[in-house]
N, C-alpha and C positions, 0 to 999 in steps of 0.2 A: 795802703798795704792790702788790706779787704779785696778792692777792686783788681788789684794784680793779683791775688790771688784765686779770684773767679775768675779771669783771663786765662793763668794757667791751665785751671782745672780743665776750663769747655774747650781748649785746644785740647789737651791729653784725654779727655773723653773723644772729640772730632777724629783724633788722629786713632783711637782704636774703634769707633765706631767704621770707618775707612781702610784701614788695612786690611781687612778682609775681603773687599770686592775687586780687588786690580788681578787678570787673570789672562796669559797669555795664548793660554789653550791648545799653550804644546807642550809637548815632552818628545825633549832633543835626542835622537840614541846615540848612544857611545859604540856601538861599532860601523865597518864599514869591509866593506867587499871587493876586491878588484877583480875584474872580470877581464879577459884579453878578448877584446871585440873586432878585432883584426884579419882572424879568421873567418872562414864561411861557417862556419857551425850555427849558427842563429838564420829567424828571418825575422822580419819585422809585418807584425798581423795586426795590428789597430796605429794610427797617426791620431796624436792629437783629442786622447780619448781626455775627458775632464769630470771634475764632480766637484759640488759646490756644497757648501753648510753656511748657515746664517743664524744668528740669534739677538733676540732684543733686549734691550735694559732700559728703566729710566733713571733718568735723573743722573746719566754719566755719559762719557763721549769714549769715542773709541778712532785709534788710527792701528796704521800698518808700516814699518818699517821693515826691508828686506821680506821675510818671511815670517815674519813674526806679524800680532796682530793683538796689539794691545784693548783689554777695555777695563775703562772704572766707570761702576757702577751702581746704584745702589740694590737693585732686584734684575733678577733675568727672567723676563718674563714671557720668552717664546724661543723655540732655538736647542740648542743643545751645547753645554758646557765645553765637550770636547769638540770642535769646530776642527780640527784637523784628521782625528779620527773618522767623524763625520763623514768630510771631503772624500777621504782616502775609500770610506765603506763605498758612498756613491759613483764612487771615477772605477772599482772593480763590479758595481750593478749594471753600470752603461757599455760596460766592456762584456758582460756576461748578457746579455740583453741581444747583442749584434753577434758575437764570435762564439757563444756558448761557454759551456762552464769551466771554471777553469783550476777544478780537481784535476790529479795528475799529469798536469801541464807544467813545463820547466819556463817560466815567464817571470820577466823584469822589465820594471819601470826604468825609462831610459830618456835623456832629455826632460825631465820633469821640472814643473814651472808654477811658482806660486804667486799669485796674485791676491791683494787685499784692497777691499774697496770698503769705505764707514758710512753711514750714514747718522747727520750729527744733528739733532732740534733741539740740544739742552735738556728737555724732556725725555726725549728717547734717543737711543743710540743703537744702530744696527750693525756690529762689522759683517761682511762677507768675505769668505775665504773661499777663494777658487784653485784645484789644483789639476793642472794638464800635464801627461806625460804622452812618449809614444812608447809603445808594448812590443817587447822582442819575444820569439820563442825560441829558444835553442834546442837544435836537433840533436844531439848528443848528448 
């Protein structure tokens, strides 16, 4: 009886030492925009622009399903938490870098494209999130 009940305990220690590292490093929004792209009022000013984030952990492994990009882990030890934010900050520097700034400019992300790539040694785990979109301006 003893020994099942030190089993219990160091699972339900395990299992709350653990639920805190699983982190998917987005936050989904709940709204959405319809734009009628039909017309000529737009042009398209950047193809194919991209920006990437990555962060390290050990002692957990990380994948990517669709767009999402799972990791459990025990420490994050390079990198940045919000991996998608990240992305999204770098893919408008690369566009601001080549096209100039892009204060009062009427631009949207269009075609955009997420990519997850892991790197897994048991020891360390690296996800990368890559996001590519191409950039419309609209004249109007």
């Amino acid at each position: 009886m003893k020994k099942m009940i030190q089993i219990l305990m160091g699972g339900f220690v395990m299992t709350l030492i653990l639920s805190g590292c699983a982190s998917s490093g987005m936050h989904m929004s709940s709204s959405l925009t319809n734009v009628e792209l039909s017309e000529a009022n737009y042009q398209i000013v950047a193809r194919s622009v991209s920006g990437e984030a990555k962060a390290g952990y050990i002692l957990g492994a990380s994948f990517g399903v669709g767009m999402y990009a799972q990791v459990f882990g025990v420490a994050r030890v390079s990198g940045d938490k919000a991996l998608y934010k990240t992305a999204m900050d770098h893919l408008w520097e690369n566009f601001e870098a080549k096209h100039g700034s892009v204060e009062g400019r009427n631009l949207a992300l269009v075609n955009v494209r997420y990519d997850v790539d892991a790197l897994n040694l048991i020891v360390y785990t690296q996800p990368v999130l890559t996001i590519q979109a191409d950039i419309i301006e609209f004249l109007e």
